[in-house]
C-alpha positions in Angstrom: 10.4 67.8 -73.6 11.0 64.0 -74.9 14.2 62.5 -73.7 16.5 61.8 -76.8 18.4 58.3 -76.6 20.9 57.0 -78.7 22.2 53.7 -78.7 25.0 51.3 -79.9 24.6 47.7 -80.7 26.5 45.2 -82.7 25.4 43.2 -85.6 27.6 40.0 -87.2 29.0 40.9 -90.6 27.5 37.9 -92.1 23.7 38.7 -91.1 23.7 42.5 -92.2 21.7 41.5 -95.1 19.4 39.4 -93.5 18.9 41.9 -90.4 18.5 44.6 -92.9 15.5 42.5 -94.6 13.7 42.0 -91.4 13.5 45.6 -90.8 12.0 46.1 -93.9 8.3 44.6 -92.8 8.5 44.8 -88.6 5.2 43.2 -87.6 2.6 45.3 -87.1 1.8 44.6 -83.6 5.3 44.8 -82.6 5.3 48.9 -84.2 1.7 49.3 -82.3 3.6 48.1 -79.6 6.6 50.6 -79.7 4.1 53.2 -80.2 1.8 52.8 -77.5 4.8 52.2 -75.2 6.2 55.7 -76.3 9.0 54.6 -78.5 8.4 58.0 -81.0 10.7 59.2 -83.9 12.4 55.5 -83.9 15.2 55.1 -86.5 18.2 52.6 -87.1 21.2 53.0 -89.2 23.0 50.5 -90.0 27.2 50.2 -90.7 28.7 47.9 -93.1 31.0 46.3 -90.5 28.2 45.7 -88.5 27.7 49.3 -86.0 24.1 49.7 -85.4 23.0 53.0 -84.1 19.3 53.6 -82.7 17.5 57.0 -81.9 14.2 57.5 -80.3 12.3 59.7 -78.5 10.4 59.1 -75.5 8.9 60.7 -72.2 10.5 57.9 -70.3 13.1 55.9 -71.5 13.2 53.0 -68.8 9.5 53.3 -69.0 9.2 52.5 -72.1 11.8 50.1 -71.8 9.8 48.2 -68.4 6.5 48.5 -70.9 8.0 46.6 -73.5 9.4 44.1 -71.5 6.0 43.1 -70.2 4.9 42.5 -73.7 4.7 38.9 -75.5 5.5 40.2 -79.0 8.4 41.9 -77.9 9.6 38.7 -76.6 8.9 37.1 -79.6 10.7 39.8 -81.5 13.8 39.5 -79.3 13.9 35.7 -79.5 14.0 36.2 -83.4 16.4 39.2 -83.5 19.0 37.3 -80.7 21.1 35.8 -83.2 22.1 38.4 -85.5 24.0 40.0 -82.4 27.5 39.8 -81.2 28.2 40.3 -77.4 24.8 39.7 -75.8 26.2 37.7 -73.3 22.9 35.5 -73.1 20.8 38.8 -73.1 17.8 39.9 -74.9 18.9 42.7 -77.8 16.8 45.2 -76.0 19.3 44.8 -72.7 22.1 44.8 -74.8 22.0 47.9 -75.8 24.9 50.3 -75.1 23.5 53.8 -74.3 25.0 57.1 -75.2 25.5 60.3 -73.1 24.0 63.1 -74.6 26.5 65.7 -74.7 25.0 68.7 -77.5 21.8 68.7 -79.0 20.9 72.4 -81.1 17.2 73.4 -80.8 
């Protein structure tokens, strides 16, 4: 059974548009990436003052998060995404991010 994360982040007001843009054509090696690193069922969504939510599905998530550390497009991808961030605190997005406690999930 895959272990379902959720996770919080923080966007600025003033770059939703622009963040929102970028999602729209990830680079392909950064999705092949996320893939083979067992990022599955992947979504955002996306508040208007700025609340970003993230689901995915994975065997293993600090797995897949140690996998895609060790991988030069994801730092290049977390270089370009830094800025659009509130409260990173000088850390990448992809340590930023607030996890969620599972508490109900109906099968």
């Amino acid at each position: 059974m895959p272990e379902r994360v959720c996770f919080l982040l923080k966007v600025k007001k003033d770059r939703l548009e622009e963040y929102k843009r970028r999602h729209e054509s990830v680079w392909a090696e950064m999705r092949q990436a996320l893939a083979e690193t067992g990022w599955h069922n992947y979504s955002l969504f996306l508040r208007d003052d700025g609340l970003l939510v993230g689901y995915l599905e994975t065997p293993d998530f600090r797995e897949a998060l140690k996998q895609m550390a060790e991988r030069e497009v994801n730092a290049r991808w977390q270089a370009s995404m830094a800025p659009f961030f509130e409260e990173l605190e000088g850390r990448r997005p992809d340590e930023g991010m607030m996890r969620l406690e599972e508490i109900f999930h109906l099968e």
